[in-house]
Residue frames as qw, qx, qy, qz and C-alpha x, y, z in Angstrom:
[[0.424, -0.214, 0.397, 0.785, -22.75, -2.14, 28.22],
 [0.473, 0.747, 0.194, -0.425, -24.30, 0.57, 25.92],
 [0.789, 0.236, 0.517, 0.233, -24.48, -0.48, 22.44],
 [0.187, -0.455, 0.440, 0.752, -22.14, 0.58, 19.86],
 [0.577, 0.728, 0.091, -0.358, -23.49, 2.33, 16.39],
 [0.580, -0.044, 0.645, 0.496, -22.17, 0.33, 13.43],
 [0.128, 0.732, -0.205, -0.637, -21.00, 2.06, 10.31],
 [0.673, 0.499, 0.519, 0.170, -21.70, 0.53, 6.60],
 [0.043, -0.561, 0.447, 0.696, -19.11, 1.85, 4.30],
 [0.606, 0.386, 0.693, -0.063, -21.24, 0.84, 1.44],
 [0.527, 0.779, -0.132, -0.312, -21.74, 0.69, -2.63],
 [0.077, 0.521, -0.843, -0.110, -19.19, -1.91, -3.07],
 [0.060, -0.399, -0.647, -0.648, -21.79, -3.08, -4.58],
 [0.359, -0.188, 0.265, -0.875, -25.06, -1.51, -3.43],
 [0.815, -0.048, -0.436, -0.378, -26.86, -5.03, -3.63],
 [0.694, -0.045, -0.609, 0.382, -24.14, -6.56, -1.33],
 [0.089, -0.230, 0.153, -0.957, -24.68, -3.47, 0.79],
 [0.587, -0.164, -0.382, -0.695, -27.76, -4.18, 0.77],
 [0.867, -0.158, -0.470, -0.050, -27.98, -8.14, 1.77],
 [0.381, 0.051, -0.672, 0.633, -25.57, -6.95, 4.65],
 [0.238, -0.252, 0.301, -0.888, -27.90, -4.58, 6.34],
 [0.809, 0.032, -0.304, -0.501, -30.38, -7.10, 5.63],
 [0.791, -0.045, -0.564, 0.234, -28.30, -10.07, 7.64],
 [0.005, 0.108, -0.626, 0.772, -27.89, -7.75, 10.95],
 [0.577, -0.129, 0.356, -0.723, -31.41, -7.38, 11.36],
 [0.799, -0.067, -0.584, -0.124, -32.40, -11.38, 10.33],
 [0.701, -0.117, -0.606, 0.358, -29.92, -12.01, 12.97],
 [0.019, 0.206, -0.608, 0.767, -30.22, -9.64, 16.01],
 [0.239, -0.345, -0.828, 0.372, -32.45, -10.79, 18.85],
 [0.222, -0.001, 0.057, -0.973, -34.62, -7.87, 18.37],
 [0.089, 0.473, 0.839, -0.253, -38.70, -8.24, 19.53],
 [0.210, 0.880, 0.342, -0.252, -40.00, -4.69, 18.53],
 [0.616, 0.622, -0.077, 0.478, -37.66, -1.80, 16.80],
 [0.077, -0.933, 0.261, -0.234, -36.32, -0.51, 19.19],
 [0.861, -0.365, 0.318, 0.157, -34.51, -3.66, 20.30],
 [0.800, 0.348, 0.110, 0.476, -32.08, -3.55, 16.84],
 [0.617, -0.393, 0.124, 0.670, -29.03, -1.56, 16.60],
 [0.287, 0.859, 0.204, -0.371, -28.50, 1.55, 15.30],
 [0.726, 0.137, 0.415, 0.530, -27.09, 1.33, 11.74],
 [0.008, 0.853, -0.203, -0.482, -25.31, 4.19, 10.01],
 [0.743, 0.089, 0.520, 0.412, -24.92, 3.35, 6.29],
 [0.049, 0.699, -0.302, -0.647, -23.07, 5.55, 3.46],
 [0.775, 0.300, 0.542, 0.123, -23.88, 3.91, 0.33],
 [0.086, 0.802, -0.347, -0.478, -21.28, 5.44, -2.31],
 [0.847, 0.356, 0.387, 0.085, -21.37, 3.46, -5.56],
 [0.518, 0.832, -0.163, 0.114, -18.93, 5.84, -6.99],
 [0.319, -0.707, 0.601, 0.193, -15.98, 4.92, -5.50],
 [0.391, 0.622, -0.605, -0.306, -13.46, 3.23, -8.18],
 [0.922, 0.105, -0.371, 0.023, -13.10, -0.46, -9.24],
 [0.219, -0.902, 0.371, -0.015, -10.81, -1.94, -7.22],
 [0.907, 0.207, 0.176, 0.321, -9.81, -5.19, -9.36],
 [0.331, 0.871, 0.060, 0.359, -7.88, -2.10, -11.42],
 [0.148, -0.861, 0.343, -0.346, -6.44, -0.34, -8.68],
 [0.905, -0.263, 0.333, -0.007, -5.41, -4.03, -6.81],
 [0.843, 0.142, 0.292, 0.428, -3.07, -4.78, -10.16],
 [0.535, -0.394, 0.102, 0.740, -1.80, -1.36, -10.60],
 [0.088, 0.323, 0.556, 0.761, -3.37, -0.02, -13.73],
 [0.131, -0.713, -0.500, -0.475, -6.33, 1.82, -12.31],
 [0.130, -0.700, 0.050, -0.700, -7.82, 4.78, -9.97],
 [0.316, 0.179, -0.870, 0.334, -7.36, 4.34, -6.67],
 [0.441, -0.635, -0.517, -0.367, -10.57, 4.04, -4.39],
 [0.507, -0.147, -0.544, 0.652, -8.88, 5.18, -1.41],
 [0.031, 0.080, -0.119, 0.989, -9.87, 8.70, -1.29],
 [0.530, -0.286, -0.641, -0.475, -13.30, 7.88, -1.72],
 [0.570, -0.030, -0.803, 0.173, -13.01, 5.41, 0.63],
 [0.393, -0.164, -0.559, 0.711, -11.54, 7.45, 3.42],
 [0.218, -0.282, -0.230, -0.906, -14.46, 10.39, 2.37],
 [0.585, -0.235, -0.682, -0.371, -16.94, 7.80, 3.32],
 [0.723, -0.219, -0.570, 0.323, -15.45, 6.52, 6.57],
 [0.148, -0.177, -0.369, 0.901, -15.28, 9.78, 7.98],
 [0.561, -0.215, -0.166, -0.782, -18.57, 10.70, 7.20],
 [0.740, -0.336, -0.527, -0.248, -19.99, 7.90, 8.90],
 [0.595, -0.160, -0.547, 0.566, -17.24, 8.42, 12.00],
 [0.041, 0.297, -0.085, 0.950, -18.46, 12.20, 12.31],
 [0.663, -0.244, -0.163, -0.689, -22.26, 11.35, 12.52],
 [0.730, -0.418, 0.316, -0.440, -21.82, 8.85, 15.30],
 [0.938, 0.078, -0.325, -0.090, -20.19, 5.32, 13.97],
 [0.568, -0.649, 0.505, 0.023, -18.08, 3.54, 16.66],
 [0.394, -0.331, 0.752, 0.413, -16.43, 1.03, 13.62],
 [0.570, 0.456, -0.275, -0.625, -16.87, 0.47, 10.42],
 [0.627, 0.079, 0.771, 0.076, -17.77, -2.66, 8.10],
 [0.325, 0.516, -0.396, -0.686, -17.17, -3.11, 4.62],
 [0.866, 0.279, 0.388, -0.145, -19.39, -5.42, 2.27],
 [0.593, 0.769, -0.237, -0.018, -16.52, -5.54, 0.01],
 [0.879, -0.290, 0.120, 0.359, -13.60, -8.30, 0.17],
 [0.586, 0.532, 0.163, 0.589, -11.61, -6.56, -2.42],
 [0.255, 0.818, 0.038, 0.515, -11.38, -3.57, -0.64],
 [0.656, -0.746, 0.116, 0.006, -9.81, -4.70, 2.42],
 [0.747, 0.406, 0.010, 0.526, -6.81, -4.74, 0.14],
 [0.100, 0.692, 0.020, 0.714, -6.58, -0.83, 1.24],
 [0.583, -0.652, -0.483, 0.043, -7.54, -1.26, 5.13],
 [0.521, -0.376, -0.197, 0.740, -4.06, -0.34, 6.62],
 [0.178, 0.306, 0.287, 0.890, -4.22, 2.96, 3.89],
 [0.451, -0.563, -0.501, -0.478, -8.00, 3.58, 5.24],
 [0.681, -0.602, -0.416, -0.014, -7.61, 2.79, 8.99],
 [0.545, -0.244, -0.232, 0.768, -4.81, 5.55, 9.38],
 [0.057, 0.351, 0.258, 0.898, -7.01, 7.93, 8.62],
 [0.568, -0.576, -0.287, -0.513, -9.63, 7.45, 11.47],
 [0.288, -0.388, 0.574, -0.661, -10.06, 6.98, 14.82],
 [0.820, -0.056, 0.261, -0.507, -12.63, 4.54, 14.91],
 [0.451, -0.118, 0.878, 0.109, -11.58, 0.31, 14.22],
 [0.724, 0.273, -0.222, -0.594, -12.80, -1.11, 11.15],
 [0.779, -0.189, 0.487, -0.346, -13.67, -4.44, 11.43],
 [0.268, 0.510, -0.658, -0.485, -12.05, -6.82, 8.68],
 [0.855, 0.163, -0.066, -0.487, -14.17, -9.19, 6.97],
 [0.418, 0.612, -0.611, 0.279, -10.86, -11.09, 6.33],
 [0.037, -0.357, 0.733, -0.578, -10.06, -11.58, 9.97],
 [0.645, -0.033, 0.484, -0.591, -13.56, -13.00, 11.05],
 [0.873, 0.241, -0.243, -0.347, -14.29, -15.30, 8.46],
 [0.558, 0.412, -0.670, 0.265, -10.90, -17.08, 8.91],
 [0.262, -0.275, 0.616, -0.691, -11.74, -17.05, 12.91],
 [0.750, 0.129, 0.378, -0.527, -15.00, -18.84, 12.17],
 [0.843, 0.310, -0.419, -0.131, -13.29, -21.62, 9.93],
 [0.103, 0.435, -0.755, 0.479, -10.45, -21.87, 12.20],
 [0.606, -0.209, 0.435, -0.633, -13.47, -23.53, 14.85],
 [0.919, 0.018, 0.091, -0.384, -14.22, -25.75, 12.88],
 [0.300, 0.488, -0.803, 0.162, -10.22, -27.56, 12.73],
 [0.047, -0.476, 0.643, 0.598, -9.10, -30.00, 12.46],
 [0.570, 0.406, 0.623, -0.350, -12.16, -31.12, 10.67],
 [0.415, 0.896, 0.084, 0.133, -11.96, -28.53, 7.90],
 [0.455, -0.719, 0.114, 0.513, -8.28, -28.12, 6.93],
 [0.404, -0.086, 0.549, 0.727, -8.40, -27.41, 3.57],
 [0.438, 0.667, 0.441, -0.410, -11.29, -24.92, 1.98],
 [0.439, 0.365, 0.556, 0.604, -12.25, -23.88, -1.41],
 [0.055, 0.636, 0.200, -0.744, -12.79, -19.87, -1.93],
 [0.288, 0.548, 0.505, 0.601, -14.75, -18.45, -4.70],
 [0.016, 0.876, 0.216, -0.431, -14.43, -14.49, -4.88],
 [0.469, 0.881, 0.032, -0.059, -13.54, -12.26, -7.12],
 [0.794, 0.476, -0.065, 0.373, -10.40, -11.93, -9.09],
 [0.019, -0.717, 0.200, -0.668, -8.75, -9.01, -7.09],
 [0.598, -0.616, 0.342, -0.382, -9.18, -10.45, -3.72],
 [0.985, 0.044, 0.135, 0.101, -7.61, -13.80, -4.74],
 [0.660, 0.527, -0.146, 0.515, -4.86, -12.32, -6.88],
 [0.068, 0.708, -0.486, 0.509, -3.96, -10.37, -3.70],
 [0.690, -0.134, -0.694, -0.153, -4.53, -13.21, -1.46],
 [0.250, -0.566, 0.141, -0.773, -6.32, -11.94, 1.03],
 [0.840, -0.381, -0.141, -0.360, -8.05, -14.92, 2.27],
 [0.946, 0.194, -0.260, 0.014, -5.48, -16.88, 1.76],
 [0.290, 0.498, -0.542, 0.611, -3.11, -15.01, 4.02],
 [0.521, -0.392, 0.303, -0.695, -5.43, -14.97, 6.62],
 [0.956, -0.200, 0.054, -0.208, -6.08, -18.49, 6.72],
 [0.661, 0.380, -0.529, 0.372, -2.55, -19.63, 6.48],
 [0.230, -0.537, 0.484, -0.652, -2.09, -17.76, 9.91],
 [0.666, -0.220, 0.428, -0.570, -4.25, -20.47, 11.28],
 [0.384, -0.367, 0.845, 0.059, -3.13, -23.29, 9.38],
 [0.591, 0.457, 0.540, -0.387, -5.46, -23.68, 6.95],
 [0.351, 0.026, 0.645, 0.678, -5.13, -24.55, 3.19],
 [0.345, 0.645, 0.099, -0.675, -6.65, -22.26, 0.66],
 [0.510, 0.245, 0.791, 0.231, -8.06, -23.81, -2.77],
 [0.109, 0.532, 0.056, -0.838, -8.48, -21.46, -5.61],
 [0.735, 0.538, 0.405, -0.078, -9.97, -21.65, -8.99],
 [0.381, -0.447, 0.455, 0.669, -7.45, -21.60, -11.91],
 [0.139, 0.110, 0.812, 0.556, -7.82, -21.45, -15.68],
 [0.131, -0.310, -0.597, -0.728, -11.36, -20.83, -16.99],
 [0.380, -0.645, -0.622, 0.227, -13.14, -21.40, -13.47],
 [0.276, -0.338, -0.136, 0.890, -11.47, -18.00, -12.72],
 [0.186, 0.001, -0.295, -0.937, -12.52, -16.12, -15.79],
 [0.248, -0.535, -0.665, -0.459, -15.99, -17.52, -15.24],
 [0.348, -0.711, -0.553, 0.259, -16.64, -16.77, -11.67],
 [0.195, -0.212, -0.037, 0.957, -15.05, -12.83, -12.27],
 [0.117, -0.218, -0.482, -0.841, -17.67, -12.82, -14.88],
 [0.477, -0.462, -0.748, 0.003, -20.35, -14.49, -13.17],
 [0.225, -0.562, -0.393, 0.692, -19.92, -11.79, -9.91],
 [0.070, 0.262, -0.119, -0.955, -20.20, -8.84, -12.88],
 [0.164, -0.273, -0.835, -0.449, -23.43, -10.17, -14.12],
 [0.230, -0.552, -0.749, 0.286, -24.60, -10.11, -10.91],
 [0.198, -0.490, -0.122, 0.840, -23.58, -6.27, -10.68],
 [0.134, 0.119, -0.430, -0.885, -25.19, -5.73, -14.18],
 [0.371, 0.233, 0.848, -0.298, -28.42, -5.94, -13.51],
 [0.597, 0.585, -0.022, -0.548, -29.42, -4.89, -17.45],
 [0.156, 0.271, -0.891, -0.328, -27.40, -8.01, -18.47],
 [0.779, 0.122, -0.264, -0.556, -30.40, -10.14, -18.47],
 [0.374, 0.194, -0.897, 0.137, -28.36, -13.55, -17.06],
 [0.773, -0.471, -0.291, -0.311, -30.71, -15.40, -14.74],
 [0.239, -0.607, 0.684, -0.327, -29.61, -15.75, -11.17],
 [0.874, -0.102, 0.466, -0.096, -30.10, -19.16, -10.89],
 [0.784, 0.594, -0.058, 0.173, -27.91, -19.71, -13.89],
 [0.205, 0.696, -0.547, 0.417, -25.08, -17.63, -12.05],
 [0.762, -0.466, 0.362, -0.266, -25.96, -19.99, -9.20],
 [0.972, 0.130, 0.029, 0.195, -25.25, -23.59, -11.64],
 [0.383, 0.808, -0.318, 0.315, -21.76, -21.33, -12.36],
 [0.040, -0.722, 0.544, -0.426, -20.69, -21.20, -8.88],
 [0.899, -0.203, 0.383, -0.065, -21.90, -24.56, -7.92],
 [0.970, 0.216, -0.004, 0.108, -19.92, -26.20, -10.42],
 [0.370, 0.734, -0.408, 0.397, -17.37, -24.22, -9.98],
 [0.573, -0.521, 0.439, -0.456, -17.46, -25.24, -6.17],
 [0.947, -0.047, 0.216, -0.232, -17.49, -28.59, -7.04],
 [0.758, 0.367, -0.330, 0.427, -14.21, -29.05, -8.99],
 [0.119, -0.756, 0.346, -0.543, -12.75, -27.32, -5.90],
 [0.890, -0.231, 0.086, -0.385, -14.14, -29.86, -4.09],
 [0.879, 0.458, -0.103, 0.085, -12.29, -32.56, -6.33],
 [0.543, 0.629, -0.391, 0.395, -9.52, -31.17, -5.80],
 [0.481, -0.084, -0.710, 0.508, -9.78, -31.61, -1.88],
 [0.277, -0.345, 0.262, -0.857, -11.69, -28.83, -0.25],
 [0.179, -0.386, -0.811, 0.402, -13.30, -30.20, 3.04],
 [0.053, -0.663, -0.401, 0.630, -15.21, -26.24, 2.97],
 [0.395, 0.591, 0.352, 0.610, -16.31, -23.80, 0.51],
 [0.263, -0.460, -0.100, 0.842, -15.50, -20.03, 1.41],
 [0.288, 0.796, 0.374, 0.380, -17.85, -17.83, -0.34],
 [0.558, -0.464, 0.003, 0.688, -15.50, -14.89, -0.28],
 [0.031, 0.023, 0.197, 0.980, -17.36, -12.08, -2.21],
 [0.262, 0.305, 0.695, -0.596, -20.55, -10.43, -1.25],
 [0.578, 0.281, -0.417, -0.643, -21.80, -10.58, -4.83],
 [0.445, 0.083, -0.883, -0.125, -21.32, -14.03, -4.91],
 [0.119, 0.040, 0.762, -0.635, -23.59, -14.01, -1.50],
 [0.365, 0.180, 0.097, -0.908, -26.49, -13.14, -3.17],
 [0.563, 0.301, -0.419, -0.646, -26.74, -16.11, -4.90],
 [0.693, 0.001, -0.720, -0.032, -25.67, -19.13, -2.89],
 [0.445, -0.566, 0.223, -0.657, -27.08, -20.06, -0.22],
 [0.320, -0.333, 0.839, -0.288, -26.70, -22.62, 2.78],
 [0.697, 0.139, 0.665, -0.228, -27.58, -26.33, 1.10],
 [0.570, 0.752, -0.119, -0.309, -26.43, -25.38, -2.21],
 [0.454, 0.605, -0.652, 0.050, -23.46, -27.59, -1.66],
 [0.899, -0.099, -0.426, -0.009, -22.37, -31.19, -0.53],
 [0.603, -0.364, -0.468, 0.533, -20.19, -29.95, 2.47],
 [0.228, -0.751, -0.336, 0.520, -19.70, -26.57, 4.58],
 [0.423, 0.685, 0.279, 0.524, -20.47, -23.61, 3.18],
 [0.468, -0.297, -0.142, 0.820, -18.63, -20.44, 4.72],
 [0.241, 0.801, 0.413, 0.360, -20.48, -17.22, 3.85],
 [0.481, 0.091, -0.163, 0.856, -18.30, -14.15, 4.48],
 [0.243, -0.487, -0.102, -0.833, -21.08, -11.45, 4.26],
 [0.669, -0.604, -0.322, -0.290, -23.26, -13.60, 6.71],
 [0.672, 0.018, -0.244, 0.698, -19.65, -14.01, 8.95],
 [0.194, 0.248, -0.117, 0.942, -19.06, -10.21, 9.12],
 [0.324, -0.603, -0.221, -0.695, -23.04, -9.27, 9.89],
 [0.841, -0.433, -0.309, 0.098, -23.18, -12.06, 12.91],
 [0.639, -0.003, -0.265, 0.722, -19.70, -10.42, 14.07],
 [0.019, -0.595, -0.062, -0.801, -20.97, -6.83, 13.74],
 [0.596, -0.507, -0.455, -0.425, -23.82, -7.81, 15.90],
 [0.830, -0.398, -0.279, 0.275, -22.11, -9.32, 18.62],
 [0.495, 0.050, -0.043, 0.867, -19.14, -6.15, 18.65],
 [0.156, -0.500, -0.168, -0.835, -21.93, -4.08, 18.89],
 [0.190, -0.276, 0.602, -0.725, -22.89, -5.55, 22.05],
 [0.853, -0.039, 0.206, -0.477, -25.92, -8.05, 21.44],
 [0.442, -0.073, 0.884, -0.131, -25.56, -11.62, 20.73],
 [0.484, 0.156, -0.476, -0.718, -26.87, -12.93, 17.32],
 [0.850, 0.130, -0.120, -0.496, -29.36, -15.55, 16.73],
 [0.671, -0.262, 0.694, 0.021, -28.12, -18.89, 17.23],
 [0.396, 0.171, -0.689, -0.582, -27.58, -20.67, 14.19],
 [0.828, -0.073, 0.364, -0.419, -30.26, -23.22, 13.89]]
């Protein structure tokens, strides 16, 4: 089968952008360069919040969006992938404008908890404030039977902040500090019953990392890159 060029709607953040392109090639089976896959990435940091546009009060990122995604479908991309939970709010709006599939972060992650039933039937999701309030995961895992565990009350307002720290990188907050944030925040989750944590914003990837917590950790960004891989036609890395 001849391998399919994967498209990186990117800049939602450009760091998470970043740590995705950076998890296809960790994980493809690749010996020399020519063995990895050919990536096509649009990195467009201007496209609008989309907490804002998610609760009604702000610009919408759509147009942007759909700017991007056809630039990246002209110049060769057979589907697209977005490092950005928050903007699969917009998909259906987005994906009637192309031709090409866009792959939904959403849809895989919840596939690759769903495996691990009925072991794991209750997780704990820490993402931004916008993808929760529209409850993205949280539809998606229902489909499959799965309870979704959210942070309420101050845990919320820290971990929104905590992801815009990450994105401000003249705030000066140590990442290991935003790390103790989302562990503890993980941990009352816990408490409250989660069998799984769901890291469910690719800011929040950047910072925790497999062994940072006392049961399974779910990483959405790594989720989507391992999927890419394998839709593109190779087989990722085994986990070890």
């Amino acid at each position: 089968m001849r391998e399919k060029v994967i498209g990186i709607l990117g800049g939602m953040g450009p760091e998470a952008t970043l740590q995705l392109f950076k998890e296809i090639l960790e994980n493809t089976p690749a010996s020399r360069d020519q063995e990895h896959l050919r990536i096509i990435i649009d990195n467009n940091p201007k496209i609008p919040e989309r907490l804002p546009a998610i609760l009604g009060n702000g610009e919408s990122p759509v147009p942007l969006m759909v700017d991007s995604a056809l630039t990246l479908q002209n110049v060769g991309a057979n589907f697209l992938i977005i490092p950005c939970v928050s903007a699969h709010y917009f998909i259906n709006e987005l994906q009637a404008n192309l031709s090409i599939p866009i792959l939904s972060i959403l849809e895989k992650t919840a596939e690759e908890i769903a495996k691990y039933k009925p072991k794991i039937r209750r997780v704990g999701l820490l993402a931004a404030e916008g993808a929760i309030r529209a409850s993205l995961f949280q539809d998606e895992l229902k489909k499959r039977r799965i309870e979704t565990l959210i942070p309420e009350g101050g845990d919320l307002k820290e971990s929104q902040l905590s992801i815009f720290q990450i994105k401000n990188i003249k705030a000066g907050e140590s990442r290991e500090r935003i790390k103790e944030k989302f562990i503890s925040i993980a941990k009352h989750l816990i408490g409250m019953g989660a069998e799984g944590i769901l890291v469910g914003c690719t800011e929040i990837s950047l910072v925790l990392e497999e062994g940072d917590l006392p049961v399974p950790m779910f990483d959405a960004l790594s989720i989507l890159a391992r999927a890419s891989i394998k839709v593109a036609g190779l087989e990722p890395i085994p986990r070890q």
